[in-house]
N, C-alpha and C positions, 0 to 999 in steps of 0.2 A: 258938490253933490257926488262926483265921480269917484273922489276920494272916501265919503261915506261906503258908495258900496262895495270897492275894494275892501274895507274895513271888516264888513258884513260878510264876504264871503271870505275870506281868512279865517276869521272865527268859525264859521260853518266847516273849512277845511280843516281843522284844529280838532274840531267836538265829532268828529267825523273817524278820527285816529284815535277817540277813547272809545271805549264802551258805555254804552247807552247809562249805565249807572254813577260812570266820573270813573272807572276803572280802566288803566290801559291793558287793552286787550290782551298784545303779547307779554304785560306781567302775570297777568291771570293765571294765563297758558303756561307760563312758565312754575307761577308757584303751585299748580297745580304737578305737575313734574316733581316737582321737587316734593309733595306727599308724595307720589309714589316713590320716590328714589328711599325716602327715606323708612318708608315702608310701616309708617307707626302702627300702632294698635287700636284697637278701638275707643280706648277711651284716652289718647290722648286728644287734645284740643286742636288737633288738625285734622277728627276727623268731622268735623263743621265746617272746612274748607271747602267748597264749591257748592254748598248748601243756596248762598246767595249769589248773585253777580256781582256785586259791588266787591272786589277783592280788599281794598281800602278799609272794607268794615267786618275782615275776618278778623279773625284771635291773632295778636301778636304781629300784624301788620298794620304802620303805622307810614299814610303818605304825607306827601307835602298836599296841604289842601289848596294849594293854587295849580300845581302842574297835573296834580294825580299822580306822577311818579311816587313808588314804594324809596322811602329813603330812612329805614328804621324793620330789620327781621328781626325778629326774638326768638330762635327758636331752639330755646334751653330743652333738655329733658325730657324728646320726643319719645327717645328709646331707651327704656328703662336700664341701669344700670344690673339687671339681671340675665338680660339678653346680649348674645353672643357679639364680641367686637364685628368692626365693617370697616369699608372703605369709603369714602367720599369723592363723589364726582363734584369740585368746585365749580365748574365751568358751569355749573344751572345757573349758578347766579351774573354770570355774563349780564343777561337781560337788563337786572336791575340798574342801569348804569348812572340815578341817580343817589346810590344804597349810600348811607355813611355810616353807619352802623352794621354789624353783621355778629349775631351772639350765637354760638353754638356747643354754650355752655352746657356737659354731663350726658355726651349723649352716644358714650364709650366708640368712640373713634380711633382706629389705631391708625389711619394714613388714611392716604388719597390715592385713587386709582393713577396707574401709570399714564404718564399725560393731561392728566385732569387735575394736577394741584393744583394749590393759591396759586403759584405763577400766572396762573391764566387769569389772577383778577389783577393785575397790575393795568390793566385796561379800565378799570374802576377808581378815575380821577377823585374822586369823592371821599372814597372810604377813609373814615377816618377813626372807626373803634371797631376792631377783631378782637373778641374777648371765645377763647377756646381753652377755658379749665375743665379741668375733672373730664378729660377725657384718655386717651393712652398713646399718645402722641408719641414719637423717640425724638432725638437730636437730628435727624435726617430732615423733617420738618421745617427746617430754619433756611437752608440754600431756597426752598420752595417760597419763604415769606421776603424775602430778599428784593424782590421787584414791588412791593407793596408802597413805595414812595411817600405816600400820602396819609399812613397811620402815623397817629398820633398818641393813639392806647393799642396797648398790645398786650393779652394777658394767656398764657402757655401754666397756667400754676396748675398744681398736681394731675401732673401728664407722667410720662416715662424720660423724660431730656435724664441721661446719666452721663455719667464720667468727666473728659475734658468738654469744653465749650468752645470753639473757634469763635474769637470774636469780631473776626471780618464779616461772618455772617450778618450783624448786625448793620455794616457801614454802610451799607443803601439805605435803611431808615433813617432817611438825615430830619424826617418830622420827628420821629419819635421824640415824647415828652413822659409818657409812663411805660413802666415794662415791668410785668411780675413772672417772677420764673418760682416763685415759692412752690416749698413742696414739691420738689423730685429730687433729686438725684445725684446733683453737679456737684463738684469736686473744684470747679476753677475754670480761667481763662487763661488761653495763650494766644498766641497769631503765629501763625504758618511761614510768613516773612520777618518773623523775629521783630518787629514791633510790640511793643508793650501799650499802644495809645488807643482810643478809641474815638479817635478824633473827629470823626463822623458824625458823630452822635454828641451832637454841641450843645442839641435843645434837651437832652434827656434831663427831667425833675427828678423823678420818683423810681426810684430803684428797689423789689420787694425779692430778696434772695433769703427771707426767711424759709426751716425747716427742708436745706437742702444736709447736704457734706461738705461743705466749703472749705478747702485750704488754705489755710492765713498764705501762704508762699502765692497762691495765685490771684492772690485780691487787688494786686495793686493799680492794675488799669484801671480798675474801676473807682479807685478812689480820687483818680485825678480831671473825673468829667466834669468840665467846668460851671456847668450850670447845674449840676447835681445839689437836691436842695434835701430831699428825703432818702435814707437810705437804710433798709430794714435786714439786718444780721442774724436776726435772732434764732435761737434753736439749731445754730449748727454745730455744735459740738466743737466752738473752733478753738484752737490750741499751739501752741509751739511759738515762733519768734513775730510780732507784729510791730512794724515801725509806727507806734501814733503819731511820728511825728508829719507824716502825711495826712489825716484826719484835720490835724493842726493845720495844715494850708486851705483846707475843705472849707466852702459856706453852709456848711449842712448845716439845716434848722433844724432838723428830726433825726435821731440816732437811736434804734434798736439794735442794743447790743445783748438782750435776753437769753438765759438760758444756755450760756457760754460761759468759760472756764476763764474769765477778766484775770485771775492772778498769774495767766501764763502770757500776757501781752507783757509787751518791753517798750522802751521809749527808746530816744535814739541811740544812746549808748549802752544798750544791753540789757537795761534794770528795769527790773520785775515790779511797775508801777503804774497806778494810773493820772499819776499828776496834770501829766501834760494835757489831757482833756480839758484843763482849764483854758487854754491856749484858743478852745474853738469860740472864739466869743461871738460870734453868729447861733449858736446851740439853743433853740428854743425849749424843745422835748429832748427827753435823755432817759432810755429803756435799759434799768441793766437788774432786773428782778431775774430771779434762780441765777446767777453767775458765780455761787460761790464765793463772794464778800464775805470776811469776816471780822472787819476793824473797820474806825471811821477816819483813817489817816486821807481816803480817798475820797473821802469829802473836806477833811481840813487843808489838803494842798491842792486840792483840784477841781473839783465841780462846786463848790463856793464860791470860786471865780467866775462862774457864769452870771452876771448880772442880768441877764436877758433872759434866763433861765424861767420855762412859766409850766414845764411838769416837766417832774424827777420820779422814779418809778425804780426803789431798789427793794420793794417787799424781794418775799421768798428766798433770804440770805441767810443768814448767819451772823447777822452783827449783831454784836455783844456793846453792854456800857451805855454810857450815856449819848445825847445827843449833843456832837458840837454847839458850842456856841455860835459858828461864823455862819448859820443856817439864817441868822438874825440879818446878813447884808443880802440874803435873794428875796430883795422885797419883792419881785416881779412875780414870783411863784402864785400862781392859780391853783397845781393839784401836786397832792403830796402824798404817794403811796408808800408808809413804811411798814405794811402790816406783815405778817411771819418772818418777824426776826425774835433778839434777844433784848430790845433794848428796853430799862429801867430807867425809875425815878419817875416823880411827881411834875406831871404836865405844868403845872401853874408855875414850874421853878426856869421851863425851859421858853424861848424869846418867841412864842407862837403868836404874843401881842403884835410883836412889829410885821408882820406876815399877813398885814389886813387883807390881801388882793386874791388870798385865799378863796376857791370858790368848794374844792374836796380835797379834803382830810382823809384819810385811813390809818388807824393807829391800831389794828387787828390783832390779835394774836402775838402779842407780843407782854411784856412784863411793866406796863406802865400803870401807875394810881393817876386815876381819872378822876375829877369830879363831878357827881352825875347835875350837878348845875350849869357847868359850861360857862362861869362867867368870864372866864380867862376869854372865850371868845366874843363876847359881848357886843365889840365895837368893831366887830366882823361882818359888816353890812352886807359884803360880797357872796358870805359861806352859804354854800345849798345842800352839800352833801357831810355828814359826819359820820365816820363808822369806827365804830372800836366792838367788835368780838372777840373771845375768846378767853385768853386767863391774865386780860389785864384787871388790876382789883379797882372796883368800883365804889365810891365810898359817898355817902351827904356830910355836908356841912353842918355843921350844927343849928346855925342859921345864916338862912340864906338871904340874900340883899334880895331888895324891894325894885330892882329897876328891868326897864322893858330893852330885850335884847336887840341890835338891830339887824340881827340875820333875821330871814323867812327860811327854812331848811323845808328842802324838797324831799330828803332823804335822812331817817336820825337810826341807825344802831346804838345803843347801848344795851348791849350784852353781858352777864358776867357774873359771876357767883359773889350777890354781896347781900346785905339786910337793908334797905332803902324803906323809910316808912313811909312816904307819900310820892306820888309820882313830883317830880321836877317844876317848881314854878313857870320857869321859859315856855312850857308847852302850852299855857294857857295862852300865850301870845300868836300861837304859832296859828297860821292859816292856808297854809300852802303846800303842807306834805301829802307826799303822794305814799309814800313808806315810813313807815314807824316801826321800829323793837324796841323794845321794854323786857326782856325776857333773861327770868332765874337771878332777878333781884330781889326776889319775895318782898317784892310792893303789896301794900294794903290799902286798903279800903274800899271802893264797888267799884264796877265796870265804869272807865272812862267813855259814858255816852256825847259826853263835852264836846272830847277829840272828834270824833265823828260830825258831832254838828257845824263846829268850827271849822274844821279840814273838808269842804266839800268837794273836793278834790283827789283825795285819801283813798288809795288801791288796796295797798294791803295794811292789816294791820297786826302785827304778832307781841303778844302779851303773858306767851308758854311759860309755867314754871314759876308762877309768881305766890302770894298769898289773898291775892283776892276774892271777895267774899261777897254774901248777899245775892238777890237776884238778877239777872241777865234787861238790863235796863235798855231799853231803846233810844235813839234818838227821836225827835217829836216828827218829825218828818222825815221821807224816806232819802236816804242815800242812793245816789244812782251809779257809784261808781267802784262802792269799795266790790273786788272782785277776792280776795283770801282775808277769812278773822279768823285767827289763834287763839283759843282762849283757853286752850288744855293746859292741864294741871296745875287746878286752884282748886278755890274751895267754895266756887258758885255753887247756889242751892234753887229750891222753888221749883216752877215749874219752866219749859222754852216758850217764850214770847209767840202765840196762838198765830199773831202775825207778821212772824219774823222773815216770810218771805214776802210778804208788803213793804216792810220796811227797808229790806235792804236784796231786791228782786235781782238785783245783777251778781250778786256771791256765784262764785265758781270753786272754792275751797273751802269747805269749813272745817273744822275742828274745834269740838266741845269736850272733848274728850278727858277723862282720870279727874270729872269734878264729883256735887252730888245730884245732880238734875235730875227730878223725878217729872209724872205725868207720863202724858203717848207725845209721843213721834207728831208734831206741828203738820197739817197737810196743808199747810201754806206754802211746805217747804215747791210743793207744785209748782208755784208762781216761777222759782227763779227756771227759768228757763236753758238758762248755762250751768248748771251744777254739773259739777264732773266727779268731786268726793265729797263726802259725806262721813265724817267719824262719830259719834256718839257712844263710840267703846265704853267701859267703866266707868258706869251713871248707877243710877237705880230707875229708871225707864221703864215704864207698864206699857200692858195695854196691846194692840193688835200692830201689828203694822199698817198703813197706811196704803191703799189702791194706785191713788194716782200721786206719791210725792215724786216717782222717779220719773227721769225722763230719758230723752235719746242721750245724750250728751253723758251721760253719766258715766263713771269709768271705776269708781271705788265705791265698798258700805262697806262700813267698820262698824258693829251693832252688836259686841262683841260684851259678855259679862253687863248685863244687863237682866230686867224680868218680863223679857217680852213674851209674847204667847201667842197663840192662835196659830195657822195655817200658812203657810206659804204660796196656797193655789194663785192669788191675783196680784200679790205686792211688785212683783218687779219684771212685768209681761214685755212692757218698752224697754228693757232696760238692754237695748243688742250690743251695747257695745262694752258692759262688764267685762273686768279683766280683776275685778276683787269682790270674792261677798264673804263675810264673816261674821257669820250670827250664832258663835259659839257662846258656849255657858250663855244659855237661855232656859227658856220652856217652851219651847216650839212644838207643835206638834203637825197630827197630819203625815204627809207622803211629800217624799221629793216629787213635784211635777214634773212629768215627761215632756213637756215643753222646756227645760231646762237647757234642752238642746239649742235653741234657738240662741244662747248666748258663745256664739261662735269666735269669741276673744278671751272667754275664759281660763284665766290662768291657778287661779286660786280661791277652791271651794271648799270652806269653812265652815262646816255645822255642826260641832262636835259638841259632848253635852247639853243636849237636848232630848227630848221626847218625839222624836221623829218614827214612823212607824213606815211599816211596807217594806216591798222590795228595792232593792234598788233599780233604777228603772234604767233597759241597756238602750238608751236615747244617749247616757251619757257618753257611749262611746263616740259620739260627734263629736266630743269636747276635744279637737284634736293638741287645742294651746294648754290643757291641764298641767299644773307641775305639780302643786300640790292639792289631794284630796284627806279632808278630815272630817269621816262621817262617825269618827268612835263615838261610846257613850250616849247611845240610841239605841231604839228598839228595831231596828231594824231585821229582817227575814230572808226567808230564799236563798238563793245563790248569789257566788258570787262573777258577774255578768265580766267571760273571760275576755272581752274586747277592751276593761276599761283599761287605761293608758294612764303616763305619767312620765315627763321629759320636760330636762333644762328648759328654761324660757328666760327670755330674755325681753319681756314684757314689762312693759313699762308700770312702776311703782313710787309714789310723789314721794320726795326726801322728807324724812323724820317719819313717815308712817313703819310699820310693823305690826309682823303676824306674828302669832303664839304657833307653834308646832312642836306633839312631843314627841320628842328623840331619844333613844341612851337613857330611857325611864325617867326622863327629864322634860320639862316643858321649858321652851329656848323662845325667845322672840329675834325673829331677822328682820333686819333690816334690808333694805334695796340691792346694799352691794353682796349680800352673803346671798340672797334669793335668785340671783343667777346660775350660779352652779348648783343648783337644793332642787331635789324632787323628792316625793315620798306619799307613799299612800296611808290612812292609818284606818283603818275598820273593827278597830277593838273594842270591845264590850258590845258587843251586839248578842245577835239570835242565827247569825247566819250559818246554813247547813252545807252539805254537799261536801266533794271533793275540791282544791284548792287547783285551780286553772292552771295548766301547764306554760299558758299563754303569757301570765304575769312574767314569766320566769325569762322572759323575752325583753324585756324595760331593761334596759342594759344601763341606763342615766339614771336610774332610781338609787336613794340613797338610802331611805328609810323605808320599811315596810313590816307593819303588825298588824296581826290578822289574831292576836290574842284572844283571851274569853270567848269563844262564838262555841259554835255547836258542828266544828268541821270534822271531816274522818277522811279517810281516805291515805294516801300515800302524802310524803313530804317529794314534791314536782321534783325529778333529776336537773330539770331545765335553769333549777334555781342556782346552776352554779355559771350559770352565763349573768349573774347580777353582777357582773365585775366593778361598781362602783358602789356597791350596797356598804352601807355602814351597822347598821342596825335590822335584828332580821329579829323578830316575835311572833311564834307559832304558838307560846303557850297556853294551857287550858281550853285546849280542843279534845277532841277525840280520836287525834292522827294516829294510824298505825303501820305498822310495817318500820323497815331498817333506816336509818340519816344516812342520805346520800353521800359517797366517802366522796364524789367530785366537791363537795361545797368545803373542803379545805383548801379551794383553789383561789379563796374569795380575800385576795390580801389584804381590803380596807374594811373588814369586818372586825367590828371593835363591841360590840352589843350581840350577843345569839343566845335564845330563849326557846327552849322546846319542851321544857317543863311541865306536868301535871296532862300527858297526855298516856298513849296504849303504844308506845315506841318500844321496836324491838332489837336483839342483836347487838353488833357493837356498835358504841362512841367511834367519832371520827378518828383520825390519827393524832397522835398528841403533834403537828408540825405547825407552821407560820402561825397565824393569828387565833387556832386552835389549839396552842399549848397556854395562851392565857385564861382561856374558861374553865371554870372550876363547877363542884359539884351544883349549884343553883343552877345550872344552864339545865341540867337532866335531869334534875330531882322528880321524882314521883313519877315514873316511868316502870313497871314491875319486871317487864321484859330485857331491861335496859341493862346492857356491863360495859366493865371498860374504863380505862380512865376517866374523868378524876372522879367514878362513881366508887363504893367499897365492894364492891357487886365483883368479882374479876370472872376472865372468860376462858376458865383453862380448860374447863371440860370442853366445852365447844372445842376449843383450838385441838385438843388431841382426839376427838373423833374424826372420820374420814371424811375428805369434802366429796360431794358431786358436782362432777363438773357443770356448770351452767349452759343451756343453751345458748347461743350469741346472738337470739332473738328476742332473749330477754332484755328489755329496758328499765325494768326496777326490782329491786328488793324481795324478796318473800316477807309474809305479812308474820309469820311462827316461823319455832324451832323446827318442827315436822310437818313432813309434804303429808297431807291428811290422803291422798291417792295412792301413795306409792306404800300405807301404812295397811289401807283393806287389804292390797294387792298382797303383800307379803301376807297378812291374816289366813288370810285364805289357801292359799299357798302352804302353809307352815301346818293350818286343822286337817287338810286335806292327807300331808305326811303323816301326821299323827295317825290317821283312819287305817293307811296302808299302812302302818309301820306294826298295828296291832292285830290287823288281818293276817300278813305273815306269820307273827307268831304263834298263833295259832294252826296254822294251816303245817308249820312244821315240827312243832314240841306237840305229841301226843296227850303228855300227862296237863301242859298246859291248856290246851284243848277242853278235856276234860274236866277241871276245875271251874274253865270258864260258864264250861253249860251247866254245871250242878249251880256254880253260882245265882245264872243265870233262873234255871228253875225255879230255887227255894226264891228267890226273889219276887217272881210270878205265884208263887203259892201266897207269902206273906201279904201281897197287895191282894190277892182275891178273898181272901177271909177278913181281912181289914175293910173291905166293901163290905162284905155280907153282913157282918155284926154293925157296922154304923148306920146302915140303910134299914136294918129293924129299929132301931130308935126313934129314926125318922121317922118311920111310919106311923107309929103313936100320937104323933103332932096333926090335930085336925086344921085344915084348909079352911079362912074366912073369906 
């Protein structure tokens, strides 16, 4: 019984040292410190730290649930990588002292306060993973991790470690078993005592020195660490003399040698080979894609010999020819990457049968004839994955065998510009794909609703570029998983399935686009609740838009050449997270709504040829993400609202989409990677009045700007020679008048300039840089206009006298003649005239005298000229 209540009150003395909620108190206390030390922001997830008592059931702390002790921090990402580097006081974590885990992963750290490094947790028997990436670490860091005894992962990758590496720093971690130094800086190892060993580090596995500067000359400690089993090379640029034959005594299973210059490695006697890799018969994985390979001698004397071999990874080379034969002894091989090379010939000729333990293929990009039946793989029970893109030729067989394959493929590309008449027998087998391509085979016949039913499993499905036809057929029940359908550019007709968001409510991608789909816009599309894009481009599409199809999530509409109609007031009110709308070549009508503002990611607004009325509404100026606006070919009014904007973005755009923009009097479609650098406003064909905003002239990233057809006047802005990236500049058939600014000769990427059909006066620019290529179209029909390359020339101006300018003038005169300076002399000059004929009189006598006889008979003649016409009058009676 005695021993019962010693028992009893122990426990009581135990629960007494936590906090009432299973929380030790002084970890609390501490991680409570530790927000402040680290000072986050408000919306990181620490700031729900002391919210409860239980410290155990904050964000990213994780106890042992028997002691309560904290033995797991996570605390990646607290301080944005926008905010200023800091220092770290390590020693907060003292407390933890049952921690084995400690992540302080991206949260721009450039060191530790003086006295407060890691050293101070070499007190933390436990620790056994410090993971501290993507922060700005230097090499001075490593003496500080030196007492850490007890890690066992250790990860420093993309910090600031440069130049040499003392490798003594390392020999206290005698746990160590992983260590990634990827991505910074390092150059090599040496030792201070002229040792080359790193003998310390006995348990080291995993070695990740990818995407540094690594010197082949300072590699070799590292290669002789005896339990080293992984060891990742890749992306260093490495070059000059390498002995493999060191590699060759190595148990490495795993070899990234990616991305590195392999024809400058040597074997032991000097020669520029890779034979001796055969030698590692331990080599499971073998990474040697982008290396520069351009023969297959380095698989016929050397990685063939790997028997144990189960992924070989030489895409992105340069090898030319066929495929050895001796590829036929690595039956172990599971994955086999040879896509972006050279290599030819008819698959079915090369020993891909005996390679049954094949699980992925990539035959990408390269010059191989394919058979779109795949029987060659048939008795490939293993294969999950098959990929062939790009300009391998794809071909059918005449007729295909009748047998059932025995792979299940998780994954099928076949890509490829061929003429395929029906989709592929195997796929009706098939039950288990998650990804499907079919695309630019110009297959026939209707939509594979099959696949769908059979594949309930099936994410994406891409069928672009085919000839399929008929209408848009469902499967009988709803699909809950496919998330992307491609079924742009066919020749689907009819109308979109009323409930194609019933049927398949999880889509997150769609594209219909370049078929012939008529009818409205489906508002079932509501249902899916993840839609992010939406294409419908190049249909024949009626009808209104739809209220509620958008939703939060959405981030594209591509609605583009279609016959839609009606107003834009309510269709897309949720829609805050837009970054694309494009409902060009329609019939739109109605006002841009001034709520338009509220899409505060807009990067790309697209209404042009439509019937759009009003003003432009200056809400848009909130649009601060705009790059590109295209409101030409509208009825639009007013001014034009000098706040709007227009700057690069780098806003995200799904791969294969594109916008129509016209440029260079051209209409251009971009794609994602050109829409980076691309800005450009276009507001041509309108109604729009006013003077042109000095403000525009300020968009210094804009490339394209026409402001053509409208109803503008006023002066051409000085400001517009700060457009230093402008390409294209269209003022035509306005009503601008006054002189072309001579600074806009300063504009060197101007390759398009239009000021045609307006009331411009004075001279053309200077014939110099990219204004000695415009010719007379650039100025035509301008009456005031001379000057190069007009026939108009400006001698007379030139040899009258100038007046100096005031140097408070900022633009041009609008005429030839100052209309003030024209009374002034008038007057001035009648004035001479009066006195100049008073004198002469007042001194020539006879003149004198002439003048008043003149004068008289002149007063006679007019007063009998009254008398006799006013008796005529008077005969005329008054009604």
């Amino acid at each position: 019984m005695k021993e019962c209540w010693i028992m009893v009150m122990m426990i009581l003395l135990l629960k007494e040292s936590w906090c009432s909620d299973g929380c030790l108190e002084n970890e609390r206390i501490a991680l409570l410190q530790i927000k402040s030390h680290f000072n986050s922001s408000s919306s990181s997830f620490m700031s729900t730290w002391g919210v409860t008592a239980d410290c155990c059931s904050w964000v990213r702390v994780y106890c042992n649930s028997t002691t309560g002790h904290v033995v797991q921090l996570s605390l990646d990402g607290v301080r944005s990588s926008e905010e200023d580097y800091w220092y770290l006081n390590a020693s907060l974590f003292l407390p933890f002292q049952q921690l084995n885990y400690l992540s302080l992963w991206g949260n721009n750290i450039a060191g530790c306060i003086k006295n407060e490094g890691f050293e101070r947790l070499s007190a933390l028997g436990n620790l056994e993973v410090l993971e501290l990436s993507d922060n700005s670490f230097h090499k001075s860091i490593l003496s500080s991790l030196s007492g850490l005894s007890s890690l066992k992962i250790l990860s420093l990758s993309g910090n600031r470690l440069k130049g040499i590496i003392n490798i003594e720093e390392f020999n206290h971690l005698i746990s160590l078993e992983e260590l990634d130094l990827s991505a910074n800086a390092i150059e090599g190892f040496i030792s201070s005592n002229g040792s080359d060993e790193l003998s310390k580090l006995s348990n080291l596995e995993r070695f990740d020195l990818s995407y540094n500067h690594v010197n082949i000359s300072l590699l070799s400690p590292l290669i002789r660490l005896p339990s080293l089993r992984y060891l990742d090379l890749g992306y260093n640029q490495l070059e000059g003399l390498f002995n493999f034959k060191e590699l060759g005594k190595s148990k490495l299973v795993t070899l990234d040698l990616s991305g590195n210059n392999i024809t400058e490695f040597v074997d032991s006697r000097g020669l520029p080979h890779l034979q001796i890799i055969g030698a590692m018969s331990s080599l499971k994985k073998l990474s040697l894609g982008g290396c520069g390979l351009n023969d297959t001698e380095f698989l016929n004397q050397g990685v063939c010999k790997l028997k144990q071999l189960q992924e070989l990874d030489i895409s992105y080379n340069d090898i030319s020819g066929s495929l050895p034969s001796c590829l036929a002894n690595m039956t172990s091989l599971q994955s086999l990457h040879l896509s972006s090379n050279n290599f030819v010939g008819n698959i079915s000729l090369y020993p891909f049968n005996r390679l049954t333990n094949l699980e992925y293929l990539d035959l990408s990009h390269n010059l191989f004839q394919i058979p779109v039946s795949l029987d060659l793989f048939f008795n490939h029970s293993k294969l999950k994955h098959f990929k062939s893109q790009g300009n391998n030729e794809i071909y059918g067989e005449k007729t295909e065998q009748n047998l059932t394959p025995m792979f299940q493929l998780e994954t099928l590309y076949i890509d490829g510009y061929a003429c395929i008449k029906a989709f592929p027998k195997f796929l009706y087998y098939q039950h288990n794909l998650r990804e499907a391509s079919l695309q630019s085979l110009k297959l026939r016949g209707r939509f594979p609703y099959w696949l769908l039913q059979n594949n309930t499993k099936l994410e994406e499905l891409y069928l672009k570029n085919n000839s399929l036809s008929g209408p848009l057929q469902l499967p009988l029940h709803s699909h809950l998983n496919l998330s992307l359908l491609d079924i742009s550019d066919n020749l689907f007709h009819g109308i979109i399935p009323p409930d194609i968001g019933t049927h398949l409510p999880r889509l997150e991608l769609v594209y219909l686009s370049k078929n012939d789909f008529n009818g409205s816009i489906p508002s079932s599309f509501g249902n899916m609740s993840s839609l992010q894009i939406l294409d419908l481009s190049n249909n024949d599409i009626s009808g209104s838009l739809p209220s509620d199809f958008c939703c939060s999530h959405m981030l594209e509409v591509h609605l583009s050449r279609n016959q839609l109609q009606g107003s834009l007031e309510d269709a897309f009110f949720d829609c805050l997270q837009l970054v694309v709308l494009d409902l060009s070549h329609n019939n739109m009508t109605g006002s841009i709504p001034s709520w338009f503002e509220r899409f505060y990611q807009l990067a790309y607004m697209i209404l042009g040829y439509n019937n759009i009325e009003g003003e432009i509404p200056i809400q848009l100026c909130n649009l601060t993400q705009l790059s590109l606006i295209d409101l030409s070919h509208n009825n639009l009014s007013g001014h034009i609202p000098p706040c709007l904007r227009s700057t690069s973005n780098f806003a995200s755009l799904s791969n294969g989409e594109e916008i129509e923009f016209t440029t260079k009097r051209n209409i251009y479609s971009y794609q994602r990677s050109m829409l980076y650098y691309f800005s450009g406003i276009d507001l041509s064909c309108n109604k729009l009045i006013g003077q042109i905003p000095i403000q525009i002239g300020y968009l210094n990233e804009i490339r394209v700007l026409n402001l053509s057809h409208n109803n503008l006047n006023g002066k051409i802005p000085a400001s517009f020679s700060n457009l230093s990236q402008i390409e294209s500049l269209d003022l035509s058939h306005n009503n601008l008048q006054g002189n072309i600014p001579s600074q806009l000769t300063e504009l060197d990427f101007l390759e398009v300039f239009n000021v045609s059909c307006n009331d411009l006066s004075g001279r053309t620019p200077e014939k110099v840089k990219q204004f000695a290529t415009f010719d007379e179209s650039s100025y035509r029909d301008n009456p005031l206009l001379c000057g190069w390359p007009l026939q108009k020339y400006c001698a007379t101006m030139e040899s009258s006298p100038s007046i100096p300018r005031s140097s408070n003038d900022t633009e041009e005169s609008n005429c030839f003649i100052d209309m003030e300076d024209f009374y002034a002399s008038f007057g001035v000059a009648y004035i001479m005239v009066l006195l100049t004929i008073a004198g002469v009189l007042f001194i020539n006598p006879y003149w004198r005298q002439v003048w008043f006889y003149f004068v008289e008979v002149s007063i006679d003649k007019c007063y009998y000229f009254l008398i006799d016409n006013l008796s005529c009058l008077s005969k005329f009676k008054l009604f």
